[in-house]
N, C-alpha and C positions, 0 to 999 in steps of 0.2 A: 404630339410627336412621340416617337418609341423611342426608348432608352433600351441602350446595347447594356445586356448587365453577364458578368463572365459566372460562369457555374463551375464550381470543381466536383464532379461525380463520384464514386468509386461503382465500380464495374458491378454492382447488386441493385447499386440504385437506378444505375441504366440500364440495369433488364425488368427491372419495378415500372419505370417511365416507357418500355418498350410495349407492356400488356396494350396499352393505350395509344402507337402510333402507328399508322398506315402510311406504307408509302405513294403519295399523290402528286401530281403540281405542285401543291401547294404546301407538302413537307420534301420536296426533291432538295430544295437550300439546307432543311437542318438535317439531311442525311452524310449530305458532304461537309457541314461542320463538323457532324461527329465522325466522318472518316477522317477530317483534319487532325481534330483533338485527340483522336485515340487511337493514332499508327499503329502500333505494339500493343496487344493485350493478348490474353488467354482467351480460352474457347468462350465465346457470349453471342446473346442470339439478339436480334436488330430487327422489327419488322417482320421475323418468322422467317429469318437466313441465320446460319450458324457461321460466326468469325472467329478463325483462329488465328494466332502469332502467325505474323510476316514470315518471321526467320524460318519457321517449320518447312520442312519439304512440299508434305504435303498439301499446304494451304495457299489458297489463291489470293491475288493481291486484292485489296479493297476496293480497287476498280473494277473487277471480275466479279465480283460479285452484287456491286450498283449493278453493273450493267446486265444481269439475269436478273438480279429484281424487279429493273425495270422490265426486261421482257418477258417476267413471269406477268407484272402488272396491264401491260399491252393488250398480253394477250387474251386477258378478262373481259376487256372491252367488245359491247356489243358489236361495234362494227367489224373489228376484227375476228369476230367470229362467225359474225354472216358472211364475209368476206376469204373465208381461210379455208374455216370446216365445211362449211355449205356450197362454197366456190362460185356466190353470184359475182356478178360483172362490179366495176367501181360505181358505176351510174345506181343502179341496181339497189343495192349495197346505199349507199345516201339516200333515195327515196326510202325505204323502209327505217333507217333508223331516223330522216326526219321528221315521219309517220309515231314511230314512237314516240319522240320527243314531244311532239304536239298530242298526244295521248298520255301524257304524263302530266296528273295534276298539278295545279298552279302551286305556288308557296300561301300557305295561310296568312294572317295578320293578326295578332294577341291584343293590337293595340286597343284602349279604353277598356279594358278586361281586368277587371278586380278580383279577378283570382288566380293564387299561384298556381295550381293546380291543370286551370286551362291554358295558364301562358306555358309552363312546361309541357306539356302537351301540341301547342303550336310550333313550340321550339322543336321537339325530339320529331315531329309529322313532318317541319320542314330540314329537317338537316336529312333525312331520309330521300324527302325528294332531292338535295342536294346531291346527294351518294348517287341515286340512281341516272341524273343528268350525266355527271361526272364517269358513270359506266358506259354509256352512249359511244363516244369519240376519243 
C-alpha cells in the first residue's frame, strides 16, 4: 500500500527536485499537486517552463502553462510528427509508428544476475526502452 506523506519545500529545493523530473503520464498528477501547493511564488522553473507570481501582469495562470507543456510534450511524439510535419494520412501514420514499436527492442531481464553492475545496466537499457515507447503515441 502507498502512504500519502505531505512535503513542505522551499522554492530552491523544488528547482533541485525539478533537474530530475519530466513531464509524462505518469508525472501529469504531481504536476498539478504542485500547481496546487504553490499558487503564488516568484519566478521558478518546473519541468523547463518558467512560473511567475499570479498577481504579476505579465504572468500566465498555472493552467496556461500545464497546458503548453503538455503541448510542447505532444508534440515530441513520434506520431505526431509523422502526422503533422510529414503530413501522412492517420491510417498511414499508425502503420509506421506500429512498425516502430515492433522494431524496438524488448526490455531485458537482470534476474539470477549476481552482479550490481549488470543489473544497473539492465535497468538504465530498459528504462530507455521505456522512454522510447513512451515517445511513440
Amino acid at each position: 500500500m502507498t502512504e500519502k506523506i505531505t512535503l513542505e519545500l522551499t522554492l530552491e529545493e523544488l528547482k533541485l527536485i525539478d533537474k530530475y523530473v519530466e513531464y509524462s503520464e505518469e508525472t501529469k498528477e504531481v504536476f498539478d499537486k504542485i500547481k496546487n501547493a504553490y499558487p503564488k511564488f516568484s519566478v521558478i522553473e518546473i519541468g523547463g517552463v518558467k512560473y511567475q507570481r499570479i498577481e504579476e501582469p505579465q504572468s500566465k495562470s498555472m493552467d496556461e502553462v500545464v497546458d503548453r507543456l503538455i503541448k510542447k510534450y505532444q508534440a515530441q511524439k513520434l506520431w505526431n510528427k509523422v502526422r503533422n510535419e510529414l503530413g501522412y494520412s492517420v491510417d498511414l501514420t499508425d502503420e509506421i509508428v506500429d512498425l516502430v514499436e515492433k522494431w524496438i527492442p524488448k526490455e531485458q531481464i537482470s534476474a539470477g544476475s549476481q552482479n550490481v553492475n549488470t543489473e544497473l545496466l539492465v535497468d538504465g537499457f530498459n528504462d530507455a526502452i521505456r522512454k522510447m515507447k513512451e515517445m511513440l503515441r
